[in-house]
N, C-alpha and C positions, 0 to 999 in steps of 0.2 A: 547352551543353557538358556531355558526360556521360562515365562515368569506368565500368570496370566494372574490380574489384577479384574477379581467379581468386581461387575458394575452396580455402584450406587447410586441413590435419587438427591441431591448431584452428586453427580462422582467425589470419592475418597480421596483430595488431592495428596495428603497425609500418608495414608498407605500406596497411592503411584509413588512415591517419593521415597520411600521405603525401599519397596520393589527396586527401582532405578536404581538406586544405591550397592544393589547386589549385579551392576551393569549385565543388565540378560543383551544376548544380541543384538535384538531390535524390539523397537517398541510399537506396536500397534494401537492406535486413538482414535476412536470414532468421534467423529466430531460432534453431531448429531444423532441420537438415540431413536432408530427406528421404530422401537418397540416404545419410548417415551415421549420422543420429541425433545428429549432435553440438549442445551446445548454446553455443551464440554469446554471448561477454559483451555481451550488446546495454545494457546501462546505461553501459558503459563505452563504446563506441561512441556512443551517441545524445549522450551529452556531447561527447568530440568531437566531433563534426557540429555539435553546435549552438557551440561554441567558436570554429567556420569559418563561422558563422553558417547553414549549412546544413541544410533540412530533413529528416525523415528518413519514413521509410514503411516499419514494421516488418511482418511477412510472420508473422503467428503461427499458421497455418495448421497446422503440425504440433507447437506446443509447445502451442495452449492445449488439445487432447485430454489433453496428460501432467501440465499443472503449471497454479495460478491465474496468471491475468496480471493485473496494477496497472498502467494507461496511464500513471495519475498518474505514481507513482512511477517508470515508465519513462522519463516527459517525453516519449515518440515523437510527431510531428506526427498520423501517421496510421497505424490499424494496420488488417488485415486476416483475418478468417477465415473457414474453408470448414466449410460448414453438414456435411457430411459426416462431416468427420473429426472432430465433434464430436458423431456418432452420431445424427446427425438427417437430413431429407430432401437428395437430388441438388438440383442447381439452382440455389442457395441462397445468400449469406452473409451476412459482418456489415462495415460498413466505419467503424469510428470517426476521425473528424476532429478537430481542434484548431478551435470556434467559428473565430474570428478568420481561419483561412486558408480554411473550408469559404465563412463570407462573401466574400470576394473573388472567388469561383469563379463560372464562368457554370456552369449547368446543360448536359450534353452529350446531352441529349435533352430534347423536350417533348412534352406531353400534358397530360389532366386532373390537376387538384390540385396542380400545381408554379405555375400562374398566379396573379399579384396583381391584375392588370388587362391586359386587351388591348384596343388601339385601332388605325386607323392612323397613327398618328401616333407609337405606339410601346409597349413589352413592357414588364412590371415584373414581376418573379419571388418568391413568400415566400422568406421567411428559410429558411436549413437547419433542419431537415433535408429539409422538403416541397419544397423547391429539386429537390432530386434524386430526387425521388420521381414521376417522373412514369407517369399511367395507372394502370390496375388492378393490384393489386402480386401476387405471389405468395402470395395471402392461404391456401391450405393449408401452402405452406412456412414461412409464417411461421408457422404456427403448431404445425407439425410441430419444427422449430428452435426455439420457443421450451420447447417439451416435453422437447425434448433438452438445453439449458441448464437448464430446473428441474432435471431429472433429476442433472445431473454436479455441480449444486449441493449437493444435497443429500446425498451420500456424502460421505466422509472422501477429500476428494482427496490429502492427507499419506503417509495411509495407504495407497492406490490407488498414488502414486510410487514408495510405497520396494517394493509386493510387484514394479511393472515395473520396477525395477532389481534384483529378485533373481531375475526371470524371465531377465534382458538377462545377468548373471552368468552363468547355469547355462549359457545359451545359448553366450557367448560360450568359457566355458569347456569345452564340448561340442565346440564348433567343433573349438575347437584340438587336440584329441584324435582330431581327423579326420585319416589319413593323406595329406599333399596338402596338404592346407586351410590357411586363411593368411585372415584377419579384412582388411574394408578400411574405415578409420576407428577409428583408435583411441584420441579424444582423451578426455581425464581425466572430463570432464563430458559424458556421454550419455543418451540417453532413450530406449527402446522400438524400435532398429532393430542388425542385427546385419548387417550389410554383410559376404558371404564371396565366395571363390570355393576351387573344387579343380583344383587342377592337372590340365591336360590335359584339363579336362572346361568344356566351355559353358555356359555359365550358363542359356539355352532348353533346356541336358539336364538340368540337376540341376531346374527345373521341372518338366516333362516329368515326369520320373523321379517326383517329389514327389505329381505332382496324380495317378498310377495309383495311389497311397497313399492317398490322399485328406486330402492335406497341400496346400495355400494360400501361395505364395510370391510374389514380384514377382522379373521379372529385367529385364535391361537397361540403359539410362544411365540410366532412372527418370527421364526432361525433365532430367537435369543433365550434358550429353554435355562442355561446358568443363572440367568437376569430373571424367569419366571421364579428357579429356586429359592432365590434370594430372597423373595417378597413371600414366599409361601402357596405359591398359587401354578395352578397348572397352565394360564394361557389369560388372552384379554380379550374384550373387543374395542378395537381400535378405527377412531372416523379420523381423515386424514385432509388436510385441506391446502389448495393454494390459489395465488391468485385470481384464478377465472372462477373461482366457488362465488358464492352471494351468501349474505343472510337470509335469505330469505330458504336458499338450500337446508341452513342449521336448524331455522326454524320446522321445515317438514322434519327433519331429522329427530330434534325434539318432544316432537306432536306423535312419531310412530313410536320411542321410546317410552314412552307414556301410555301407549297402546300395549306396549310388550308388560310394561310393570304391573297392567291391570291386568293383562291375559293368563299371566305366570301367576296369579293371587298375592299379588302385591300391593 
């Protein structure tokens, strides 16, 4: 039995609690909103879920670029990240388990180095984490990923959060001074993504428009087409920012915005 819980601008903690309460298998929580930026009280949820005895599988895919994550202190069963968006190689990620539940698990492939013994007579698998490790692994990504977590280790992540929220400010406040323009997400707690659109103008044009500047945008449902329903809207254009960005980036960003709102007769 499984449950999916539409995302809102911040999340519904009201209705996840609901939901839980009808304990679906597992619960899935994006910690950070791709498509918003928004960031999800997932402490407060994983307690829940586990209150319904429910396990949870946190999605940190786009928080752990912007902020440190603590599993411990999160309690999540299982969390996941993408080797990419933690400035390391394509291909790639991290999956941390809870011992206890990664035991129980059979293995959903085999090959070399996940085997204890094989006979006819029957299979015996190592313990986790060599369970799921099976065959030759992506020994340059691993090792390109792990060059990429030295790396975010060792700078002042504190200090990296608060310049992307002064970026995400200027930004947001840029925006809004766009004739047309209108922000889409805008809950209290955000991180590194400025979700807009302008009036009358497509979001594959304010793109468009952007990349003959030689400006870098996403547009689209960005994979969260449920989350476009919900707002009424087919898709966004979304500017996405982290550390090594400048103001001064926002500012051209801005300045072409402003170009598109005239171009479009705005």
């Amino acid at each position: 039995m499984l449950f999916q819980c539409l995302p809102t601008d911040p999340l519904d903690v009201a209705a996840c609690a609901d939901l839980l309460r009808q304990q679906p298998l597992i619960f899935g929580l994006v910690h950070v909103s791709n498509a918003l930026g928004t960031i999800n009280p997932a402490k407060e949820l994983i307690d829940l879920a586990h209150q319904n005895g429910v396990p949870v599988l946190l999605d940190a895919a786009q928080s752990a670029p912007h902020f440190s994550i603590d599993v411990k202190e999160l309690d999540c069963d299982f969390c996941v990240l993408s080797g990419h968006k933690l400035f390391g190689p394509t291909g790639i990620g991290l999956l941390f388990g809870k011992y206890k539940l990664l035991d129980q698990m059979r293995p959903y492939q085999g090959g070399g180095d996940m085997i204890e013994k094989v006979s006819f007579s029957g299979t015996t698998f190592k313990s986790p984490p060599e369970r799921f490790e099976a065959g030759t692994p992506a020994i340059a990504e691993v090792l390109g990923l792990a060059a990429a977590l030295k790396y975010l280790n060792s700078i002042d992540r504190i200090a990296a959060a608060a310049h992307e929220d002064a970026l995400l400010s200027a930004a947001s406040e840029g925006i809004l001074s766009i004739k047309g323009a209108r922000l889409v997400g805008t809950a209290a707690r955000k991180t590194g993504v400025a979700s807009f659109l302008i009036d009358d103008v497509h979001p594959h044009d304010i793109g468009t428009f952007l990349d003959v500047e030689g400006i870098a945008i996403r547009t689209g449902h960005h994979c969260a087409q449920p989350l476009m329903q919900s707002f009424g809207i087919t898709g966004t254009a979304r500017a996405s920012f982290a550390f090594y960005n400048t103001i001064e980036e926002v500012n051209t960003l801005i300045e072409a915005l402003h170009k598109v709102s005239r171009f479009f007769g705005n």
